[in-house]
Biopython code that builds the backbone (N, CA, C, O; Angstrom):
import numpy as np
from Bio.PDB.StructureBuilder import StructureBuilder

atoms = [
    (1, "UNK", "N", (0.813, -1.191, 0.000)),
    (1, "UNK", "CA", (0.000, 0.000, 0.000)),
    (1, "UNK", "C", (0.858, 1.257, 0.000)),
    (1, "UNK", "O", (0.550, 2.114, -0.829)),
    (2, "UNK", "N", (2.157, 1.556, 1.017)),
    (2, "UNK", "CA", (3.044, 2.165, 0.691)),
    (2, "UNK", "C", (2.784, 3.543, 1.613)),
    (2, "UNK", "O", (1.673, 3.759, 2.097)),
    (3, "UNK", "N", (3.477, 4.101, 1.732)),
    (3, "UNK", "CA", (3.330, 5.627, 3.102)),
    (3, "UNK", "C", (2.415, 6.690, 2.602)),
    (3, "UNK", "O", (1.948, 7.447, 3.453)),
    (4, "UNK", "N", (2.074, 6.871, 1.318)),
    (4, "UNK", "CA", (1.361, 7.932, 0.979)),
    (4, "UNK", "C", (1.295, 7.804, -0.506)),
    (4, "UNK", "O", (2.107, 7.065, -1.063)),
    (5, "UNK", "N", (0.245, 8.570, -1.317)),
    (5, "UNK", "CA", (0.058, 8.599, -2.872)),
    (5, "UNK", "C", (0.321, 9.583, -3.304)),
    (5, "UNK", "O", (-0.859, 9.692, -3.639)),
    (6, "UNK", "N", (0.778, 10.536, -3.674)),
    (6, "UNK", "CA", (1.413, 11.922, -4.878)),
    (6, "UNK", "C", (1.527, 11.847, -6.268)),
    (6, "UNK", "O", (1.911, 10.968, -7.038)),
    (7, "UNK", "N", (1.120, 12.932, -6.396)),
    (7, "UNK", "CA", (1.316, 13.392, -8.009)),
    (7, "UNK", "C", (2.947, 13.208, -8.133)),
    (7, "UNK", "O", (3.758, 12.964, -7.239)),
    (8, "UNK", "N", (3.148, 13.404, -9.511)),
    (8, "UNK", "CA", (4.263, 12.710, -10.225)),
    (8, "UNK", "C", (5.300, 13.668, -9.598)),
    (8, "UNK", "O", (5.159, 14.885, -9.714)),
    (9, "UNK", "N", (6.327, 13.128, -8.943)),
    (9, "UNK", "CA", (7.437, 14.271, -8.559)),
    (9, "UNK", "C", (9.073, 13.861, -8.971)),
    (9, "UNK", "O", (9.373, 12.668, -9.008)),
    (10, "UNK", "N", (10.181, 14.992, -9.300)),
    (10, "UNK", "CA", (11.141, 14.617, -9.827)),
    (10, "UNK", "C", (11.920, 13.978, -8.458)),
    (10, "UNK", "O", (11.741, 14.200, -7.261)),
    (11, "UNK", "N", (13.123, 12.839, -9.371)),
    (11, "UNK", "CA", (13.752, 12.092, -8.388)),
    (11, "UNK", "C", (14.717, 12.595, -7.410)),
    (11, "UNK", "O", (15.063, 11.979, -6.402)),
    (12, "UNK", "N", (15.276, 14.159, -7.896)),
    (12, "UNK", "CA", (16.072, 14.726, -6.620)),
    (12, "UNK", "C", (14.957, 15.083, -5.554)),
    (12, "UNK", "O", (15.429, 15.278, -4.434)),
    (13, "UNK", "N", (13.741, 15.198, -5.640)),
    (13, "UNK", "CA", (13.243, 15.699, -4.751)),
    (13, "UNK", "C", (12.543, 14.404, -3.595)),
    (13, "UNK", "O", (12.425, 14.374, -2.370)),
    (14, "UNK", "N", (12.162, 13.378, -4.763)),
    (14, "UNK", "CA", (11.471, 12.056, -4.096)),
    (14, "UNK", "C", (12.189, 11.584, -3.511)),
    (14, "UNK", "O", (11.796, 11.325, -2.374)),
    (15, "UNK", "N", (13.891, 11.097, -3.906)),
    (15, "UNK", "CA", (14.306, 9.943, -3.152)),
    (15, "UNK", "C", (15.137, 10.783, -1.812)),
    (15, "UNK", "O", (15.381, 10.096, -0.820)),
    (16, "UNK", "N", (15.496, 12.041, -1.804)),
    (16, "UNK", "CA", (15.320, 12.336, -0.427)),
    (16, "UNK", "C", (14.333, 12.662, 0.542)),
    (16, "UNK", "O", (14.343, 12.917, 1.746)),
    (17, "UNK", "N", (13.530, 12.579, -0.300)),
    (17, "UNK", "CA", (12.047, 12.440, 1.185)),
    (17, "UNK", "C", (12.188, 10.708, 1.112)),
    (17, "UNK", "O", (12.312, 10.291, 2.263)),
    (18, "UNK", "N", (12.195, 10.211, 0.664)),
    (18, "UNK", "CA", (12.345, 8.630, 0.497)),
    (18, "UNK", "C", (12.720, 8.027, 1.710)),
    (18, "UNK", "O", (12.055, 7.319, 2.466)),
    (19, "UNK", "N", (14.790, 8.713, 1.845)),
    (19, "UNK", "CA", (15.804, 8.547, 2.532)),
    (19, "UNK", "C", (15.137, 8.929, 3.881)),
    (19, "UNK", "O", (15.157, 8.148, 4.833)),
    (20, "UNK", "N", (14.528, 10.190, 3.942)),
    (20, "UNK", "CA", (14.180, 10.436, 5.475)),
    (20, "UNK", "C", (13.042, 9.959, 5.685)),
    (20, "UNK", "O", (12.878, 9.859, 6.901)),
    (21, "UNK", "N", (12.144, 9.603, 5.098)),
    (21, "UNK", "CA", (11.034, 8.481, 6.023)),
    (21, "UNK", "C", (11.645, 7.044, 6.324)),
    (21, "UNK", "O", (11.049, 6.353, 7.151)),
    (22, "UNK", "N", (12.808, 6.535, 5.705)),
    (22, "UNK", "CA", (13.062, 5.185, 5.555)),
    (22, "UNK", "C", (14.220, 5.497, 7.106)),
    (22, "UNK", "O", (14.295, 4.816, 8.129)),
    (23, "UNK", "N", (14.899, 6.619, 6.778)),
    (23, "UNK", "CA", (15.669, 7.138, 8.241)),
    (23, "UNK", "C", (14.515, 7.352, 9.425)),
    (23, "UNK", "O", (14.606, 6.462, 10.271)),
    (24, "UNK", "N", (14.020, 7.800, 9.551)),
    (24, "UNK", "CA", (12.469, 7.729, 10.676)),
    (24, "UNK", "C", (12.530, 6.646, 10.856)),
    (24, "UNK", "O", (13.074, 6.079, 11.805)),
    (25, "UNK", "N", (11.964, 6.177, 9.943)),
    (25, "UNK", "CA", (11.541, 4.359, 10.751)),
    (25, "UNK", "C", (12.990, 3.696, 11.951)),
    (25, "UNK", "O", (12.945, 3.131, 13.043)),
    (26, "UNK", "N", (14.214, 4.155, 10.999)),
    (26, "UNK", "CA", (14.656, 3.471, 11.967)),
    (26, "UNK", "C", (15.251, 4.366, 13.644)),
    (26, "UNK", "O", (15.780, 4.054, 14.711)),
    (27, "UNK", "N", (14.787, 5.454, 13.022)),
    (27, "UNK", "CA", (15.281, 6.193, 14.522)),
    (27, "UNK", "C", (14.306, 5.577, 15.678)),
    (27, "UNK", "O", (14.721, 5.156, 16.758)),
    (28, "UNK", "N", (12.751, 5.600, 15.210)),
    (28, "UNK", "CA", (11.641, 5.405, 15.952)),
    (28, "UNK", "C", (11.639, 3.863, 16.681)),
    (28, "UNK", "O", (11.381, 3.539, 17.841)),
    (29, "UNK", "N", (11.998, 3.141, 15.621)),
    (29, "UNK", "CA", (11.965, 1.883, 16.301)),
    (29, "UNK", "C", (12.984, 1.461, 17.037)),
    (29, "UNK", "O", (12.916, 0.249, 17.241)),
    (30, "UNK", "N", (14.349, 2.237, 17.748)),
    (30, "UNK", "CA", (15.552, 2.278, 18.112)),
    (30, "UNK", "C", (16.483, 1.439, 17.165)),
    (30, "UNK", "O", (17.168, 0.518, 17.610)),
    (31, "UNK", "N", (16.480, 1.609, 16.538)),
    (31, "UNK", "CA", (18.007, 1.069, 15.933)),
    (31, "UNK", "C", (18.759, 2.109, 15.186)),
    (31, "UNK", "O", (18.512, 3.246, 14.782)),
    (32, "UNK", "N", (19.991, 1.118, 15.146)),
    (32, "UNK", "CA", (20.690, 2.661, 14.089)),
    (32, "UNK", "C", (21.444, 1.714, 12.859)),
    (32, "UNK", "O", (21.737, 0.524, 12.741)),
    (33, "UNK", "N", (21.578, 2.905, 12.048)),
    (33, "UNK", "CA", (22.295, 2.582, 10.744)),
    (33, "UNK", "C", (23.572, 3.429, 10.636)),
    (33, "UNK", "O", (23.575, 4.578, 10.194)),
    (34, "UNK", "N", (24.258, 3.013, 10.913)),
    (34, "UNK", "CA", (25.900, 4.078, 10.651)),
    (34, "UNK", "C", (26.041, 3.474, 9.293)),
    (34, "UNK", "O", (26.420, 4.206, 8.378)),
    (35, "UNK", "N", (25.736, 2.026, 9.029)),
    (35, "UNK", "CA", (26.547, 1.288, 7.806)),
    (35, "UNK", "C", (25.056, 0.441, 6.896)),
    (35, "UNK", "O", (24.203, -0.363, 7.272)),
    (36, "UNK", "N", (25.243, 0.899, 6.025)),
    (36, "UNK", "CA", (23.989, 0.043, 5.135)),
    (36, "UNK", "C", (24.120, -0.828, 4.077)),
    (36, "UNK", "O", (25.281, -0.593, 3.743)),
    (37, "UNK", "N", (23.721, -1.664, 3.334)),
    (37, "UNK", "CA", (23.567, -2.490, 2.397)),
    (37, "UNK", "C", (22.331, -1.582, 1.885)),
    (37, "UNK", "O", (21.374, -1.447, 2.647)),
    (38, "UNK", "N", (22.326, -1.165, 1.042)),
    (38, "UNK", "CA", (21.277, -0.987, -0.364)),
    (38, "UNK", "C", (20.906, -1.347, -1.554)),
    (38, "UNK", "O", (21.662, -1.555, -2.502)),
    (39, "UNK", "N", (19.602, -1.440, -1.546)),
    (39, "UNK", "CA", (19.790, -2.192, -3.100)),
    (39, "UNK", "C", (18.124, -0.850, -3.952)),
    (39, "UNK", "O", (17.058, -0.370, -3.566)),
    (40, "UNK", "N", (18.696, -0.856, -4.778)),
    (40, "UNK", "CA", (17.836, 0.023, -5.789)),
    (40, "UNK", "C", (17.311, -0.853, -6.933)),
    (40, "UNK", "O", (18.063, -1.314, -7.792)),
    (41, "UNK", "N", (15.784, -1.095, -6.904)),
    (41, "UNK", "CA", (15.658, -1.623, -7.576)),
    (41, "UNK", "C", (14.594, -1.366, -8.722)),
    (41, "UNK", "O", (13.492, -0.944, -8.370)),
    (42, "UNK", "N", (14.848, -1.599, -10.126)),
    (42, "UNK", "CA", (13.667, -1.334, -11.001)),
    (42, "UNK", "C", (12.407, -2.089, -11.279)),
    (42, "UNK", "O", (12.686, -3.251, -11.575)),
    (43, "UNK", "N", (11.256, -1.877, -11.291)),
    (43, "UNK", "CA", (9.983, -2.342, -11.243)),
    (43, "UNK", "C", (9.558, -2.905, -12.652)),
    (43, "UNK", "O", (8.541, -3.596, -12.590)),
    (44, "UNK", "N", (9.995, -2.794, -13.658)),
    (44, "UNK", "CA", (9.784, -3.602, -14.802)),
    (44, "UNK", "C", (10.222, -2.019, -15.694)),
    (44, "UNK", "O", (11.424, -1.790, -15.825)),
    (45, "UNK", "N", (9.640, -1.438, -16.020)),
    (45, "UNK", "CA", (9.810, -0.372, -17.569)),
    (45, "UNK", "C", (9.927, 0.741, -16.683)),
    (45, "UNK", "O", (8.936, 1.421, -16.416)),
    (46, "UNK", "N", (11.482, 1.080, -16.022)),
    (46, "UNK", "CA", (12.069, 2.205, -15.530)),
    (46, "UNK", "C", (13.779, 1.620, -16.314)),
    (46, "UNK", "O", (14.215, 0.487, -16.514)),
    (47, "UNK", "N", (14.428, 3.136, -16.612)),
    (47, "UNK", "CA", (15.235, 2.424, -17.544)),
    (47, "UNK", "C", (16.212, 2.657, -16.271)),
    (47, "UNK", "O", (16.034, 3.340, -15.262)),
    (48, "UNK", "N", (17.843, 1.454, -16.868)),
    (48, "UNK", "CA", (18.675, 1.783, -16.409)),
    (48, "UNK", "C", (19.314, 3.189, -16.027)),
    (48, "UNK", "O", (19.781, 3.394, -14.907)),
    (49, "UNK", "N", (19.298, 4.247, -17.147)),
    (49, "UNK", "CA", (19.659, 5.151, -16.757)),
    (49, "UNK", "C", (18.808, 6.497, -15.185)),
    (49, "UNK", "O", (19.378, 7.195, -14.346)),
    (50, "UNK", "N", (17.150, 6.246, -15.519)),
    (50, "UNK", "CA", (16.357, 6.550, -14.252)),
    (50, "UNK", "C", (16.802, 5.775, -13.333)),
    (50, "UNK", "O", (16.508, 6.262, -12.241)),
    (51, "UNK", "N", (17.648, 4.326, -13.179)),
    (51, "UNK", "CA", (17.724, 3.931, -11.630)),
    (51, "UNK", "C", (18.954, 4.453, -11.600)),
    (51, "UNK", "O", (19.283, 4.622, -10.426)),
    (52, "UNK", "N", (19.568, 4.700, -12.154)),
    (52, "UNK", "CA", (21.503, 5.277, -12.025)),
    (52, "UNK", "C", (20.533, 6.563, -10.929)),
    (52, "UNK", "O", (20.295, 6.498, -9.723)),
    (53, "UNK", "N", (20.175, 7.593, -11.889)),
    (53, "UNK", "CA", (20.339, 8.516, -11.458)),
    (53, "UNK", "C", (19.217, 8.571, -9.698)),
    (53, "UNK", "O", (19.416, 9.497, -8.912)),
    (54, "UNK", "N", (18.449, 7.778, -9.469)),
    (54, "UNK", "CA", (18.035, 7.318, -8.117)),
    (54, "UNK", "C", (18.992, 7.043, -7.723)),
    (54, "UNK", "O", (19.240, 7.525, -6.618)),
    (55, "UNK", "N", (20.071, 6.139, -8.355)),
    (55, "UNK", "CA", (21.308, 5.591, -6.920)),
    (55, "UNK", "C", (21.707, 6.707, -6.429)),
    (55, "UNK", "O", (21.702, 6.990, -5.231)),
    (56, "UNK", "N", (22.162, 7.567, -7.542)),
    (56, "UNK", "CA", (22.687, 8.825, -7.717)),
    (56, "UNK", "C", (22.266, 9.915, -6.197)),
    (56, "UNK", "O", (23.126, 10.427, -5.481)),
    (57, "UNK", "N", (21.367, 10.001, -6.079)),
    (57, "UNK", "CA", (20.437, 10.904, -5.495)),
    (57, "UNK", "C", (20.400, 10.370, -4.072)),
    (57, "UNK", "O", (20.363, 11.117, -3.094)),
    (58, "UNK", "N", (20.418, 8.464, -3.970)),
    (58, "UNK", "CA", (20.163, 8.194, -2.894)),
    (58, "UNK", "C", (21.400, 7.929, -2.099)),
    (58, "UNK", "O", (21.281, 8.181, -0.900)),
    (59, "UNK", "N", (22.726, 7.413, -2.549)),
    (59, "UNK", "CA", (24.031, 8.080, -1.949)),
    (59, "UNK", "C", (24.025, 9.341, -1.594)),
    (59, "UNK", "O", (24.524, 9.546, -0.488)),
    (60, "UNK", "N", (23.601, 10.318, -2.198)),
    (60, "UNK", "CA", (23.491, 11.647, -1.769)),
    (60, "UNK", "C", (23.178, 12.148, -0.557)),
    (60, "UNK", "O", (23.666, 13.007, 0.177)),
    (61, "UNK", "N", (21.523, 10.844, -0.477)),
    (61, "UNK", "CA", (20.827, 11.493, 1.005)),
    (61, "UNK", "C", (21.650, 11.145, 1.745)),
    (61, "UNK", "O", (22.015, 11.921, 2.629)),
    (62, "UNK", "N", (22.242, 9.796, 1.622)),
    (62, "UNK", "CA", (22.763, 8.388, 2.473)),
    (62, "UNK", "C", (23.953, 9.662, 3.399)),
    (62, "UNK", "O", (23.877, 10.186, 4.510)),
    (63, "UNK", "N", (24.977, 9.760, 2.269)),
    (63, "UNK", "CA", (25.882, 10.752, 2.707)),
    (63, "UNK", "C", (25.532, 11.948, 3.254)),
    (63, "UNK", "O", (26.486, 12.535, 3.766)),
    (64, "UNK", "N", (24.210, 12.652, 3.333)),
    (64, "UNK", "CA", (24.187, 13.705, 3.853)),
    (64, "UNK", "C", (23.668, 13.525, 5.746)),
    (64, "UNK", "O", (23.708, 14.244, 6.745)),
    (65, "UNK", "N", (23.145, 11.932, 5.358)),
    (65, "UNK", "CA", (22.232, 11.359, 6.885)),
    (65, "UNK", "C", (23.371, 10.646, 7.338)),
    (65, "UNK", "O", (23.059, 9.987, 8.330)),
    (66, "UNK", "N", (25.236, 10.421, 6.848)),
    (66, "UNK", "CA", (26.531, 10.462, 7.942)),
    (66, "UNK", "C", (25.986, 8.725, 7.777)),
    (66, "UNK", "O", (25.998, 8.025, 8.790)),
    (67, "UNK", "N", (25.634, 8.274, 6.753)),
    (67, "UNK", "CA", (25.294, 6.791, 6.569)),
    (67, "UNK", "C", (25.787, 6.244, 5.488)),
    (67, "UNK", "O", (25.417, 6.457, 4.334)),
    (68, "UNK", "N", (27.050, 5.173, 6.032)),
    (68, "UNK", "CA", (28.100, 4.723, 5.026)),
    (68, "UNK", "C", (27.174, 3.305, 4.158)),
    (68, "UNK", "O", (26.713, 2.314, 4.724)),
    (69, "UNK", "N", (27.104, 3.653, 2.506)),
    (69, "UNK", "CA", (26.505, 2.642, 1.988)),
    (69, "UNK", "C", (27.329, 1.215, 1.404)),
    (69, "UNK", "O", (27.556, 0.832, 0.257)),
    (70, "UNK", "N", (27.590, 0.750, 2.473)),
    (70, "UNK", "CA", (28.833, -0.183, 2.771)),
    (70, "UNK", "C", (28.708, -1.593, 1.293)),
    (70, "UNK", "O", (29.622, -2.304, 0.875)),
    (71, "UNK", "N", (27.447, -1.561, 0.905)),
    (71, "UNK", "CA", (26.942, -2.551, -0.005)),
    (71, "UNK", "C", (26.337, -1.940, -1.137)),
    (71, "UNK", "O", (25.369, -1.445, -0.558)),
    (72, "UNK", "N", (26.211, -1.640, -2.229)),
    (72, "UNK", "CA", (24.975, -0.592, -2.919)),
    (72, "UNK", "C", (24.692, -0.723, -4.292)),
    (72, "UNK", "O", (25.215, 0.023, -5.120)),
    (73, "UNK", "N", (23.738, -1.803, -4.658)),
    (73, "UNK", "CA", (23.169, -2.742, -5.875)),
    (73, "UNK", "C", (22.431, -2.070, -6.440)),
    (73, "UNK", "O", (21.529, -1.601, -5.746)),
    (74, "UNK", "N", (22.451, -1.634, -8.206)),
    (74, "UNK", "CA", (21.112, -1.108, -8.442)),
    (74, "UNK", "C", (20.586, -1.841, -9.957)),
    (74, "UNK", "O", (21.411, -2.170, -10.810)),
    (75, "UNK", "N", (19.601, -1.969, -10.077)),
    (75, "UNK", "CA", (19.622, -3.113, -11.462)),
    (75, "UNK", "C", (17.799, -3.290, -11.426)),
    (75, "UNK", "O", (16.911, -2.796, -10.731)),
    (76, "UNK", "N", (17.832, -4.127, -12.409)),
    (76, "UNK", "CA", (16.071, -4.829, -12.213)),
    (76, "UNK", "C", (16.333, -6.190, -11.620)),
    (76, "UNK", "O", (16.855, -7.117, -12.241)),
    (77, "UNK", "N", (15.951, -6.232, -10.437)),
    (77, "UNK", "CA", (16.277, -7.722, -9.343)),
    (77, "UNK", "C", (14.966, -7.715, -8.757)),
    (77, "UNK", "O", (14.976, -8.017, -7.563)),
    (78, "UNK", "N", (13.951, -7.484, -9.200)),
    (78, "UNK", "CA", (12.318, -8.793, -9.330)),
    (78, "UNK", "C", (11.311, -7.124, -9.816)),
    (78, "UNK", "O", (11.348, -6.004, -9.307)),
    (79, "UNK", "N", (10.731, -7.521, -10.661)),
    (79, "UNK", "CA", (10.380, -6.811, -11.791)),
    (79, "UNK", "C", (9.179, -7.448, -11.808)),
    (79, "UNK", "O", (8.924, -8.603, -11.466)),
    (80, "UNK", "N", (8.095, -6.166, -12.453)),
    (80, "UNK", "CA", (6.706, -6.569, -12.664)),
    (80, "UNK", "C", (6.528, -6.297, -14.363)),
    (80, "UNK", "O", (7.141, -5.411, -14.958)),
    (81, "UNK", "N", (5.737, -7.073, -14.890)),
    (81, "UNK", "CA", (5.206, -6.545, -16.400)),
    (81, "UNK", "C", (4.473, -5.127, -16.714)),
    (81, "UNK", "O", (3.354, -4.681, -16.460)),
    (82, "UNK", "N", (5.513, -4.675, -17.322)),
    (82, "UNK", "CA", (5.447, -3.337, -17.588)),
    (82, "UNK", "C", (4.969, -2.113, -16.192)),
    (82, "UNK", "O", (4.262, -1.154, -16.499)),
    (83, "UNK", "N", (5.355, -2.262, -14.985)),
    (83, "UNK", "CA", (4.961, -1.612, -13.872)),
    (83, "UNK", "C", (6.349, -0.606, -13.993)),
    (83, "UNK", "O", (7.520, -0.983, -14.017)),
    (84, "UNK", "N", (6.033, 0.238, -14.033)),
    (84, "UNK", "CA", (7.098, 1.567, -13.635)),
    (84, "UNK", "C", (7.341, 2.666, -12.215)),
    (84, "UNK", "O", (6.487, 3.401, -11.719)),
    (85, "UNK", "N", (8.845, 2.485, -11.759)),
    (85, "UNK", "CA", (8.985, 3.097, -11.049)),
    (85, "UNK", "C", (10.296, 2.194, -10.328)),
    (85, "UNK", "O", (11.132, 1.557, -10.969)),
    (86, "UNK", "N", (10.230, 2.330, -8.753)),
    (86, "UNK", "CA", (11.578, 1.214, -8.045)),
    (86, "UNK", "C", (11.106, 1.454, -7.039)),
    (86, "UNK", "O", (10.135, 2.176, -6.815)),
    (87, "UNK", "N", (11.988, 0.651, -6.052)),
    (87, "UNK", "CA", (12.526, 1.045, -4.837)),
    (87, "UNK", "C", (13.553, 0.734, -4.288)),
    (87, "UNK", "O", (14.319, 0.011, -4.925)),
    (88, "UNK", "N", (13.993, 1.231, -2.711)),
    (88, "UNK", "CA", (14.851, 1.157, -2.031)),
    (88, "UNK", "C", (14.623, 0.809, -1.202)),
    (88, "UNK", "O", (13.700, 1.138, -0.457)),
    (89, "UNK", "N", (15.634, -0.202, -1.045)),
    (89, "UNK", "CA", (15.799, -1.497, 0.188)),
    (89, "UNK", "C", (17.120, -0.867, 0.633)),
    (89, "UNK", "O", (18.081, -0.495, -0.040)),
    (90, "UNK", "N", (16.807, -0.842, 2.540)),
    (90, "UNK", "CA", (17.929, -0.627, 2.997)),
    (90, "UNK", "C", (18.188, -1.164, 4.089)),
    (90, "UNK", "O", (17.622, -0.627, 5.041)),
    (91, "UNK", "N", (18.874, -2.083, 4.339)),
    (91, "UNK", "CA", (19.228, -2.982, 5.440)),
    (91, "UNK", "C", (20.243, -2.163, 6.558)),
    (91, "UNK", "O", (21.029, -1.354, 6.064)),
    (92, "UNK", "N", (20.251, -2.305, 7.712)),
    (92, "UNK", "CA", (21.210, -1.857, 8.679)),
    (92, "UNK", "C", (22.074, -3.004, 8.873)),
    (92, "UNK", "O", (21.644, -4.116, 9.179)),
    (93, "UNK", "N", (23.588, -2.659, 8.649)),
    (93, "UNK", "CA", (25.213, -3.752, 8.772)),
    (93, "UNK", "C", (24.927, -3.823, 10.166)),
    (93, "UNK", "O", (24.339, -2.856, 10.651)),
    (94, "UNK", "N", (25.189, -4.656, 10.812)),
    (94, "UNK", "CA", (25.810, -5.465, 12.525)),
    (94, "UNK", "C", (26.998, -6.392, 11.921)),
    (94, "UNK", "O", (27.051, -7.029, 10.869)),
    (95, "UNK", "N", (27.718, -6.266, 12.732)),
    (95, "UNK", "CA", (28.665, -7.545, 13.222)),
    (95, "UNK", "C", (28.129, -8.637, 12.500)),
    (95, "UNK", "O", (29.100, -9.090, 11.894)),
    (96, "UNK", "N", (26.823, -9.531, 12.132)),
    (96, "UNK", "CA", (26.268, -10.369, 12.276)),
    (96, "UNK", "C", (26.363, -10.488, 10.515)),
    (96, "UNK", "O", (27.014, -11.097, 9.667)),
    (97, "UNK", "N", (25.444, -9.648, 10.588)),
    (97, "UNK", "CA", (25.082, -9.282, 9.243)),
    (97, "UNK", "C", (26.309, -9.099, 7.976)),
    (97, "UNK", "O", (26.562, -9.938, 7.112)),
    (98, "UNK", "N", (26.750, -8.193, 8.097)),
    (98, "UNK", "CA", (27.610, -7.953, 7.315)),
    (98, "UNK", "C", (28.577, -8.830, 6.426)),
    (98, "UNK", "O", (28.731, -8.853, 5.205)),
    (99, "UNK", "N", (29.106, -9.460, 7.324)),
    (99, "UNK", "CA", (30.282, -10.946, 6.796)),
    (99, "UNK", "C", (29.430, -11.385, 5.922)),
    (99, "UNK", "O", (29.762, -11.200, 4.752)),
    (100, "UNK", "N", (28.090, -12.089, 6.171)),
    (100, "UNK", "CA", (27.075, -12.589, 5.113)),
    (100, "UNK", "C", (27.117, -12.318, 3.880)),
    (100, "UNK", "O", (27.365, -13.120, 2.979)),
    (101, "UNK", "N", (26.869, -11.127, 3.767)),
    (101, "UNK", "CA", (26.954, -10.205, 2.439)),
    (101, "UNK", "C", (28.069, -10.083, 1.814)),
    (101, "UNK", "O", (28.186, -9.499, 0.736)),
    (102, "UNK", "N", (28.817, -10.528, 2.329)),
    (102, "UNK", "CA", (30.423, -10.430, 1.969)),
    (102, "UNK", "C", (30.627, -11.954, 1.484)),
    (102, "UNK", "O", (31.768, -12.202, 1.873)),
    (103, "UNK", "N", (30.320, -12.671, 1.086)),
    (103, "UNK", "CA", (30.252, -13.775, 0.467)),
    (103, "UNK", "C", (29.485, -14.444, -0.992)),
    (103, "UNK", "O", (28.332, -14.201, -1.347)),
    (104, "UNK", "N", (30.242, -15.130, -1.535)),
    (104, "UNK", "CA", (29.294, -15.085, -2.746)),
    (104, "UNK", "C", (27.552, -15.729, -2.904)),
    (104, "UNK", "O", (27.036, -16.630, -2.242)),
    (105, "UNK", "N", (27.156, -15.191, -3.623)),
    (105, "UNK", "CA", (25.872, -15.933, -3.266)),
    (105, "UNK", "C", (25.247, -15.726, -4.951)),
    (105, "UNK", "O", (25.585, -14.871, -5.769)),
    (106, "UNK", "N", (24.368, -16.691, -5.080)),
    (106, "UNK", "CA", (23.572, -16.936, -6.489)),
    (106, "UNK", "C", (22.004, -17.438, -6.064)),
    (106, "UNK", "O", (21.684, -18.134, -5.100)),
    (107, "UNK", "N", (21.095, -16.817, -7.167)),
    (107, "UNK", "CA", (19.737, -16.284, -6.730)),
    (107, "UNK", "C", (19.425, -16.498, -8.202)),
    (107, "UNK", "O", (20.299, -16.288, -9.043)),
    (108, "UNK", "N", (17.865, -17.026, -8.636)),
    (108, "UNK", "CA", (17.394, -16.305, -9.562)),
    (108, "UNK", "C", (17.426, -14.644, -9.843)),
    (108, "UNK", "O", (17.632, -14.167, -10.959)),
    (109, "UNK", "N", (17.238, -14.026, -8.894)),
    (109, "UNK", "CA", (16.741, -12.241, -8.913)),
    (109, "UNK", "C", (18.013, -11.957, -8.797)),
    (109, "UNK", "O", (18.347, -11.199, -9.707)),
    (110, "UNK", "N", (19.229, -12.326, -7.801)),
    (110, "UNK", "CA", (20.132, -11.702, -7.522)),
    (110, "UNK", "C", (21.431, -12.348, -7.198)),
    (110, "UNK", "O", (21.430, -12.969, -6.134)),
    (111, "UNK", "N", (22.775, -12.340, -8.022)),
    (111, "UNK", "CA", (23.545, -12.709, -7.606)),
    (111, "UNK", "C", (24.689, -11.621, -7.110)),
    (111, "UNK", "O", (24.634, -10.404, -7.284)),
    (112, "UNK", "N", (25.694, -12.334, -6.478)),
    (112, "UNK", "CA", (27.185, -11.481, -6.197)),
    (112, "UNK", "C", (27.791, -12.116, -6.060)),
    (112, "UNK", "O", (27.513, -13.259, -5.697)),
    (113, "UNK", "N", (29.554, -11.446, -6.409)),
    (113, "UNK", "CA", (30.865, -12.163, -6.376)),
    (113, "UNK", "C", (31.325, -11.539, -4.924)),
    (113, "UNK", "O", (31.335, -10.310, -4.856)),
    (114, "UNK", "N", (31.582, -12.043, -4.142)),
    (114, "UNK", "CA", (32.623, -11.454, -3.189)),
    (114, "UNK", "C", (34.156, -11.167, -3.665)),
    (114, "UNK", "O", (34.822, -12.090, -4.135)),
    (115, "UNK", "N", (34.638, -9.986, -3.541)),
    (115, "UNK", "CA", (35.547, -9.562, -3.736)),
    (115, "UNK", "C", (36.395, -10.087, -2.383)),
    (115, "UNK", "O", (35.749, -10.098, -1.335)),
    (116, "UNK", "N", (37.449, -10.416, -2.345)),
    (116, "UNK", "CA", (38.466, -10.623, -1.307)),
    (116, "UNK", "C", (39.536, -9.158, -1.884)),
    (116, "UNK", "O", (39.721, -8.585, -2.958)),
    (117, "UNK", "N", (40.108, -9.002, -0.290)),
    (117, "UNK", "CA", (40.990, -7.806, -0.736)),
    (117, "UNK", "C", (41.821, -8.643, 0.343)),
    (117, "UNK", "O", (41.351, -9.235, 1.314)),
    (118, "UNK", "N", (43.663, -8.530, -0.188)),
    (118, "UNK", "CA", (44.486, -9.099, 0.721)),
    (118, "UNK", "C", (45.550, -7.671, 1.470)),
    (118, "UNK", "O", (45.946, -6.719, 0.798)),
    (119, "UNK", "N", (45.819, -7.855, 2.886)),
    (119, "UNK", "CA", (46.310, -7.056, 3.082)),
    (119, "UNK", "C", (47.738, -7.303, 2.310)),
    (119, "UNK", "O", (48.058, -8.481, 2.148)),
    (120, "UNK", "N", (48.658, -6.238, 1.800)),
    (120, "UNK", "CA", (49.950, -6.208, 1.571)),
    (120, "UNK", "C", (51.339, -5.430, 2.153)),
    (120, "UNK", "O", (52.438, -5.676, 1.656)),
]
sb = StructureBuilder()
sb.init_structure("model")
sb.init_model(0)
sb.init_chain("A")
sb.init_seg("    ")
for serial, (resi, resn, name, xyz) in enumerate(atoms, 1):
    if name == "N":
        sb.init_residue(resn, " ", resi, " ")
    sb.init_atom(name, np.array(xyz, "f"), 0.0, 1.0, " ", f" {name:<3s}", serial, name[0])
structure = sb.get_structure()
């Protein structure tokens, strides 16, 4: 159903109201996000270049709300027939969490390579 319905608005202006209701939720419910996993995703007929420029916008808020986007995916990873628009998924990193994501994993909707970095 979703937080509210609006007339058509541009994406510098949407995905930082986006960022701060999705930041609310987590102030309210006590937790915090210093470190996030994000994923941006397209809804079927939003083009690559409209989700760039959402990532675009939503690093922006990320960085302006002092919130490192430690993970940050943007692509069509589960898509409707011909439905337009996206969203943003944003997970809070723990100790717990994090390593997880840091491993490879394969999905119909979504895969990743883990990068290893060696100290030298």
């Amino acid at each position: 159903m979703g937080v509210q319905r609006s007339v058509f608005e541009p994406a510098e202006t949407l995905v930082p109201r986006m960022i701060d209701l999705l930041n609310s939720d987590f102030r309210s419910s006590g937790l915090t996000s210093q470190r996030a996993a994000v994923l941006i995703n397209g809804l079927g007929s939003t083009t690559i270049l409209e989700l760039l420029a959402v990532a675009g916008y939503t690093r922006d808020a990320l960085d302006r709300a002092g919130i490192e986007a430690v993970y940050f995916y943007t692509g069509q990873f589960a898509t409707s027939l011909d439905m337009a628009g996206f969203s943003i998924t944003w997970m809070a990193l723990d100790a717990d969490l994090e390593p997880l994501l840091a491993t490879d994993a394969s999905s119909f909707c979504f895969s990743t390579v883990a990068k290893s970095v060696k100290n030298r």
